[in-house]
N, C-alpha and C positions, 0 to 999 in steps of 0.2 A: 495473569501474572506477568507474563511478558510484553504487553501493553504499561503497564503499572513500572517495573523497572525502569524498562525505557526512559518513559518521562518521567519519573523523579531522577534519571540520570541527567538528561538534560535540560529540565528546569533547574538543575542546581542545587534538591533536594539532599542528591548524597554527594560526597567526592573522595580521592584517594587519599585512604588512611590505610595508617603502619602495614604500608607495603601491600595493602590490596585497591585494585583499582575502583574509581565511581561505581560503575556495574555489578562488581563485585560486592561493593558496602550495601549498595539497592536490593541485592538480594538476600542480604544478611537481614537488614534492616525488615525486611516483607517476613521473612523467617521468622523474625521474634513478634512480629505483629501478630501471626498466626499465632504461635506457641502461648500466646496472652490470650489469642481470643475475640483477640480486635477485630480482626480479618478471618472469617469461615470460609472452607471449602468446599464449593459448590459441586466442583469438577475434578475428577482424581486424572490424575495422567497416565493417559495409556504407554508411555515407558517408563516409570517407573511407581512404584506403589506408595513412597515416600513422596512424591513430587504429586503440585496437584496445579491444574491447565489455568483455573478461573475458580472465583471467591468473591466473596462478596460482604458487606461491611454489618458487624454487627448491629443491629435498632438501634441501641440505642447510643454508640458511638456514631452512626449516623445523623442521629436527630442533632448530637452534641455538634458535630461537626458543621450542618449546614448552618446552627445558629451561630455561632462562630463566625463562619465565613460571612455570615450577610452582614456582621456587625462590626468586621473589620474592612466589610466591602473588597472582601478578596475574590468572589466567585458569583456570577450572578448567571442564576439561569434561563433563559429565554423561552417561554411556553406563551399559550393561551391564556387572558386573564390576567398578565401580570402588567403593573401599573406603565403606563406607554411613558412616564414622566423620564429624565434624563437621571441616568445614576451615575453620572459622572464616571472618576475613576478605577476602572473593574480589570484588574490583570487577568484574568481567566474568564471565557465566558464560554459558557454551556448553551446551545440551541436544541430544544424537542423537537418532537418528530410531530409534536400536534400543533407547532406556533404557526400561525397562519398571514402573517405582516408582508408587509411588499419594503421596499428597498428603502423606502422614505424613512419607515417607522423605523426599521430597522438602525440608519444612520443617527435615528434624533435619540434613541433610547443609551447607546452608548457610547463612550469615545474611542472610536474606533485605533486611532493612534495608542494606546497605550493598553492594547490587550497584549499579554503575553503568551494563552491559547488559547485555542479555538476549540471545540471537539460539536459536531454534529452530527446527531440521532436523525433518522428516516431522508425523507427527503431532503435532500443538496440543491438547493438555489444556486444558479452563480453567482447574484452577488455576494453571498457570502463572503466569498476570498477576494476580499478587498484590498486593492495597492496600498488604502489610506495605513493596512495594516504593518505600516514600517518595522515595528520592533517586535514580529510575529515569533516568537520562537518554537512552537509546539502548532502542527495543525492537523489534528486528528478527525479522518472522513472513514473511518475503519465502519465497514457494516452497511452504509450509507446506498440512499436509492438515485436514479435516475442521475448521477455524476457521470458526464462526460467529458472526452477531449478537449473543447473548447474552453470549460469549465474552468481548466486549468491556465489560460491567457494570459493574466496576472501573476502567477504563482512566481515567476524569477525577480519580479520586485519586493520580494519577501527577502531579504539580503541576510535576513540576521535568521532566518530556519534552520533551526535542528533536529527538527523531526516531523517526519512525513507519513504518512499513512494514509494510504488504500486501498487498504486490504479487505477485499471481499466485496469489492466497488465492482460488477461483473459487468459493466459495462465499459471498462477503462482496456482498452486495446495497444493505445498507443501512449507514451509520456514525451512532450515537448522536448525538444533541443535546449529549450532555455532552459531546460533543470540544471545545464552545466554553470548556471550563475550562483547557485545555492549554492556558495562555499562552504558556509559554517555546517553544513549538511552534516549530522551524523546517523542517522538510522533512517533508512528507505523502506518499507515495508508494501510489497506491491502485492503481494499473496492472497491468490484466492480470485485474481483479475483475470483478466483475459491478455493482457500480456504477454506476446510470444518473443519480445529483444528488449532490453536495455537500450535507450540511446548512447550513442557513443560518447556524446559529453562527457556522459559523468565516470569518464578517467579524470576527471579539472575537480572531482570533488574529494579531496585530499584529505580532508577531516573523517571522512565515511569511516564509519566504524560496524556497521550492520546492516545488511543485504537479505531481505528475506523475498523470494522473485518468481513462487510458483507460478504456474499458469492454470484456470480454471476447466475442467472437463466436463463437459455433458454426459460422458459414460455411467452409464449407473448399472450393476449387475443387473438389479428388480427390472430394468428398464429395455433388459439386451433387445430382447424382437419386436419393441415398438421404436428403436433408434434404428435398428438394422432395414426394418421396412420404410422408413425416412429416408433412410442415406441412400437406399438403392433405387428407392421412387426419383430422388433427386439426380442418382446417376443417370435415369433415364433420358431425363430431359435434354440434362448434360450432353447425352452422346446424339439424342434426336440432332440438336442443335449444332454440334462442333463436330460430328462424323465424317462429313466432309471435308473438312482441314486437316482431320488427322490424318486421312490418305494421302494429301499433300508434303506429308513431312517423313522425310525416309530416315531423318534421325538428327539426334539432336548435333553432330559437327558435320551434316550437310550442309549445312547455310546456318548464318547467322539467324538467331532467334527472336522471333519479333516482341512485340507487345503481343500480337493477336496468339502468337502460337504459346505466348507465357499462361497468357485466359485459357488457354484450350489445358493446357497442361492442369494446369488449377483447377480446373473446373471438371474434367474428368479420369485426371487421375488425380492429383494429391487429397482434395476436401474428399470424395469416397474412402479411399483408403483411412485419410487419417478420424472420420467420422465412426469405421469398423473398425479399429482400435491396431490397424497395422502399423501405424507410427505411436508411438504411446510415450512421444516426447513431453513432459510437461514442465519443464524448467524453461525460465528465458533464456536467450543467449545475451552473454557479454562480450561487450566490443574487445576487440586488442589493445590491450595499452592498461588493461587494468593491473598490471603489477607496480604501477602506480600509486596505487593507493594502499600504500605502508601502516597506516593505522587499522586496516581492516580486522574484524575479530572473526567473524561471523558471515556465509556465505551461504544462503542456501535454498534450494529450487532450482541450480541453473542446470543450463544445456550447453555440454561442451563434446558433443559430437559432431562438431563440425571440422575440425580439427587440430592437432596437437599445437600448434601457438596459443589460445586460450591456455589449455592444461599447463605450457611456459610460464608463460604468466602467473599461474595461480600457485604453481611450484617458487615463485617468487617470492609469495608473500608467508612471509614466516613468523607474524603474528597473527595468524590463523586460527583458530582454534574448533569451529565450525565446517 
C-alpha cells in the first residue's frame, strides 16, 4: 500500500483536489479500488484492523491491465524469453528476477532516455541505473539482492528523481554525498538497510516529503544463543588481538585518539555490546540542518540520541505529521 501511494503520488497519478493533498487523493483513490474489489488484501496491518499493509490485483483486472499496457506500449517487462528486438518508446519498465541479459542487450531492447520508472525484482546489476536515464522519475530497488554502494555512482545524474527506494536492500550501509543533487527528491525510503546516518546533503533536498530510515538488525529472539555465542566468539579474538593497546590507554581525554585506538574501541567494545543487544539503536541518524526541509510529512526510523539539536530541528518542522 505504501509502495503504491507513493508512486502514483509521484508519477502524477493523483494531485490536490478540494482541499486534500496528492497523498492524500492516492489513498482515497487505493480505498475505493479495494472497496470494488479491484485490489485484494493479502496482508491485514498489524495497527490497525481496517488498514491492510499489501494487496494484490485482482486475475482478471490484472490480465485486463497488462493487455492494455503492452498495447499502448506504456509498461514493458524485462524477463527471460522475451523478444531482444527494440520496443522503442516504454515509459515504465519492469526487470525480473530471472532476465539473464548483460548490458549490450539490455541498452538495444529499450530506449533508455525516455523511461519514466524503473522497478527491479531479484538481482540488481549495476548497469541498470543508467545516467542515459535523464528523465528517471520513480526508481524502485525495494526487495532487491546483491545492491551495493558503488552501485549507486550514477544515481545524482538522475536530476528529475522522485522517488527512491531501498528498502530491504541489506547490503546498503552507506548513501552517496551526491544524493544531495536529487533536488526533485520527494520520498527516500532506506528501511530495512543497513544504514546507520543519513548523509548530510540531503538538508539541499527541499522537496523531500518522506523519510522512512530504519536500520536492519540481526537480532532475532528464535536466534538469542547462536548470535550470543558469535558475538562473544568474536569478542575473543577482539581482545586476543587489541589487549595490549588497551593497557596503553588510561582514558579517553589522556591523549588525543588515534585511528588505532578508534579500531580497538570498535572492535572490542561497541560491535560486542551492540551485537548483544546493549545499544538497541536502530534508526539512522540525521544531520543538522534538517529543519530545512519544510515540506516534510513523514519521518521515521531515526536516531536522535545523539543530541538535542536534531530534536531542534525536528521541533521545526511543523508539517510533520509522522
Amino acid at each position: 500500500r505504501r509502495r503504491l501511494v507513493h508512486r502514483w503520488t509521484v508519477e502524477g497519478y493523483s494531485s490536490e483536489r478540494r482541499g486534500k493533498s496528492a497523498n492524500a487523493m492516492a489513498e482515497t483513490y487505493f480505498i475505493e479500488l479495494k472497496n470494488r474489489s479491484m485490489i485484494l488484501p493479502s496482508q491485514q496491518s498489524v495497527y490497525s484492523r481496517k488498514s491492510i499493509d499489501s494487496c494484490k490485483v485482482h486475475d482478471l483486472i490484472r490480465d485486463i491491465a497488462i493487455s492494455k499496457s503492452m498495447e499502448e506500449n506504456l509498461v514493458f517487462r524485462l524477463e527471460e524469453g522475451c523478444a531482444l528486438s527494440n520496443h522503442g518508446t516504454i515509459r515504465h519498465l519492469s526487470i525480473s528476477s530471472n532476465w539473464k541479459g548483460d548490458q549490450s542487450e539490455f541498452e538495444s531492447i529499450v530506449d533508455l532516455s525516455r523511461i519514466r520508472s524503473l522497478s527491479v525484482f531479484g538481482r540488481c546489476k549495476p548497469f541498470y541505473i543508467s545516467d542515459k536515464m535523464m528523465f528517471l522519475r520513480v526508481l524502485d530497488l525495494e526487495g532487491t539482492i546483491v545492491l551495493e554502494y558503488h552501485h549507486l555512482d550514477n544515481i545524482w545524474k538522475l536530476l528529475h528523481l522522485k522517488y527512491l527506494s531501498l528498502r530491504d536492500c541489506d547490503d546498503i550501509d552507506l548513501l552517496p554525498d551526491s544524493l544531495g543533487n536529487l533536488r526533485q527528491l520527494q520520498v527516500l525510503d532506506v528501511r530495512g538497510t543497513r544504514l546507520n546516518a543519513l548523509p548530510k546533503t540531503i538538508i539541499h533536498l527541499r522537496k523531500l516529503q518522506f523519510i522512512h530510515a530504519g536500520w536492519q538488525s540481526d537480532y532475532v529472539n528464535q536466534e538469542k544463543d547462536s548470535l550470543m555465542s558469535r558475538c562473544l566468539a568474536g569478542a575473543c579474538i577482539c581482545a586476543i588481538c587489541c589487549l595490549p593497546i588497551l593497557y596503553e590507554i588510561d582514558g579517553p581525554f589522556h591523549k588525543a585518539v588515534t585511528r588505532r585506538d578508534a579500531c580497538t574501541f570498535a572492535c572490542c567494545v561497541a560491535f560486542p555490546a551492540l551485537m548483544t543487544g546493549v545499544y538497541e539503536e536502530k534508526g539512522a541518524t540525521v544531520p543538522r540542518g534538517i529543519r530545512k526541509l519544510k515540506d516534510l510529512q513523514t519521518l521515521r526510523e531515526v536516531n536522535v540520541g545523539r543530541g538535542s539539536a536534531v530534536l531542534q530541528d525536528i521541533k521545526m518542522l511543523t508539517g510533520l505529521r509522522k
